[in-house]
N, C-alpha and C positions, 0 to 999 in steps of 0.2 A: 809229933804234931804235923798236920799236913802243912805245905809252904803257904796255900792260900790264908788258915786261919792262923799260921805264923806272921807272915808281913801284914794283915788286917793287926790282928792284935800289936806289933811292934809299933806300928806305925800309931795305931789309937793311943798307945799309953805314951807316945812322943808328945803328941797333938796336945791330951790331957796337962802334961809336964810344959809345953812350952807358950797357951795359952794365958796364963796369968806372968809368964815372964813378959810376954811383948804387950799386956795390959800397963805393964809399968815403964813401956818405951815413953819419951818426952813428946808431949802434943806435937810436935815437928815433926816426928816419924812415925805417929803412932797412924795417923790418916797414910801414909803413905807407903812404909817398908812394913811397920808390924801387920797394917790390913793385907796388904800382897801377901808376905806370909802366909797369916791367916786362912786366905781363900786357896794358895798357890796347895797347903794341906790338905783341906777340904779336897780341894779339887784330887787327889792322889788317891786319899782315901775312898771316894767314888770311884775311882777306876776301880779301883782293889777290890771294891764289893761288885761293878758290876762285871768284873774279870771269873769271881768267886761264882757267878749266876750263870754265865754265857756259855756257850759250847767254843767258840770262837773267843779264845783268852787272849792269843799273842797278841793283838793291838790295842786292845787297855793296859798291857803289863809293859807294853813299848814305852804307851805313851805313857804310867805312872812313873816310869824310869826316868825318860826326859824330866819330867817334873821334878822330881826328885831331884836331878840334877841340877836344875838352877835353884831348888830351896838350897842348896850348897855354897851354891854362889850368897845367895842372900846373908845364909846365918853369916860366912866369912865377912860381909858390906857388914854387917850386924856387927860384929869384934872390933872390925878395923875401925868405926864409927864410936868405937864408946859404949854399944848401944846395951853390950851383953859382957859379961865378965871371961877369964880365961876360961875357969871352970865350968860355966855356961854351954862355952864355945866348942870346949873338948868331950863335953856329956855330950851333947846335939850332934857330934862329926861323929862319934861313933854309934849314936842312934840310927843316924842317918845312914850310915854302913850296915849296918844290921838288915834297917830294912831293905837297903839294895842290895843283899845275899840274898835275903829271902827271897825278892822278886825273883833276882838269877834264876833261882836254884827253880821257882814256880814255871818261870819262863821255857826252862829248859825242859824239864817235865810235863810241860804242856805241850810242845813239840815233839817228842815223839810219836 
């Protein structure tokens, strides 16, 4: 499978999976971390499709990386908070890993 419609697809079936989890966050975080979340994805998975269109990849795969990076941060806020269970927290860290090989591996192939 090519890397682009690897980390496209990884990432959509995360999004899919984690979308009715942060529905059930507590009104207190639901306006605040679940929404960030939320869009923090969105936002990634836009890079990713428009990384997939562009001749010039490396700086949507930079920036879906960065992004990526702080949804890490969040899901860990997310654990430590209550907010998601262990098992939650251990499926999403290595979801989250997956898609950041993928990007790598996209990254790096798109550089030569």
């Amino acid at each position: 499978m090519p890397q682009e419609v690897d980390a496209i697809t990884r990432l959509y079936d995360y999004v899919l999976w984690l979308i009715p989890k942060l529905e059930k966050f507590p009104r207190s975080q639901k306006f605040l971390l679940a929404d960030r979340m939320e869009n923090l994805l969105l936002d990634i998975l836009d890079l990713l499709i428009e990384a997939a269109y562009s001749r010039e990849k490396s700086a949507s795969l930079k920036a879906a990386n960065l992004k990526l990076e702080q949804m890490r941060y969040l899901i860990r806020l997310s654990k430590d908070l209550k907010l998601i269970d262990l098992k939650s927290y251990e499926f999403s860290a290595r979801a989250i890993n997956a898609v950041g090989v993928s990007i790598g591996g996209w990254l790096k192939y798109s550089e030569q």
